[in-house]
N, C-alpha and C positions, 0 to 999 in steps of 0.2 A: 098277911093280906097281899096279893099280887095284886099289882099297878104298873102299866103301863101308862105314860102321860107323854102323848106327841106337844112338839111345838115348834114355832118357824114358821107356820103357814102365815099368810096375809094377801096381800093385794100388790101384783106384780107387770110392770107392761111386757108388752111381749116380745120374744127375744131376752128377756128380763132372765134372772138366775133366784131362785130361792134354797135353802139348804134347813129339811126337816130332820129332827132329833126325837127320839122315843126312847125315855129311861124305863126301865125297868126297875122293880122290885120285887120282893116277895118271895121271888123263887131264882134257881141256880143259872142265871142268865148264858153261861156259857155252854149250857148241856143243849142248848134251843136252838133251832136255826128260825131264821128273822125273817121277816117280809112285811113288804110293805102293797097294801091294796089302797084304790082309791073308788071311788063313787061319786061317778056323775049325776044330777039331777035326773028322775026318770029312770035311770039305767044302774044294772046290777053292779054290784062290787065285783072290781076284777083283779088280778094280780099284777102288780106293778115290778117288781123288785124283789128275790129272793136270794140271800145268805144261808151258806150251810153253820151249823152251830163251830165248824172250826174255821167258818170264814174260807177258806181253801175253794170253795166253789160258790157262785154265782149266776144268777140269770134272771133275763131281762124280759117283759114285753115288749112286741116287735113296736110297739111304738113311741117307746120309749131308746131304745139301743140305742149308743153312740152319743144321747142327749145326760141320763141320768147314771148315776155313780149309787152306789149302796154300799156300804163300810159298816164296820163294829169295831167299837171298844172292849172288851173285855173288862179292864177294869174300870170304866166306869159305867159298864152295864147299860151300856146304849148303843143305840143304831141309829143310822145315820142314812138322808139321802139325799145328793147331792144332784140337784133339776137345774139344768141349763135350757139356754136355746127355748125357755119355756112358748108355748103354744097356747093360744084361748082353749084348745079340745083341752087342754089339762086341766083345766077346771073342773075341781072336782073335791070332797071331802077326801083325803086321806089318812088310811087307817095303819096302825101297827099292827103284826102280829106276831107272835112265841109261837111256834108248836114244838112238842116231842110227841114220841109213841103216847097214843090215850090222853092227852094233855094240849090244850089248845087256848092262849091269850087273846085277847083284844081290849086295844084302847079305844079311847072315846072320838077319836079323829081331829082332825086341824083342817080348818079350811083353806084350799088355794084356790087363787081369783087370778084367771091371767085377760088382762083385758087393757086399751089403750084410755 
């Protein structure tokens, strides 16, 4: 059974730092490259965060650069994202995802609150 389970998210001021985790299960975690999207109230899911499955390449939304980190473990089958300098606009649910060829994950989201 694949499972992803985000967690980390909560209530942050701003300027504040949070650091979300999404384990994975079920399937070959290191054949996948990662990403991470978030969803604001109202407004589509968008791409936050993307890892290639050898980790070797990376990229960012432009609104995000310079603030957020995205990493993986291999062995412990998790990815990682590490939000600094957080902002109120980051407010927003954020989701995991796996893809390969024909094959595509999602967890259930964690919510982040950036507010004073």
């Amino acid at each position: 059974q694949v499972q992803l389970v985000e967690s980390g998210g909560g209530l942050v001021r701003p300027g504040g730092s949070l650091r979300l985790s999404c384990a994975a299960s079920g399937f070959t975690f290191s054949k996948y490259a990662m990403s991470w999207y978030r969803q604001a109230p109202g407004k589509e899911r968008v791409l936050v965060a993307f890892i290639s499955s050898n980790g070797g390449s990376t990229n960012y939304a432009d609104s995000v650069k310079g603030r957020f980190i995205i990493s993986r473990d291999d062995a412990k089958s998790t990815v990682y994202l590490q939000m600094n300098s957080l902002k109120p606009e980051d407010t927003a649910v954020y989701y995991c995802n796996a893809i390969q060829v024909l094959q595509d994950y999602w967890g259930q989201g964690t919510q982040v609150t950036v507010s004073s």
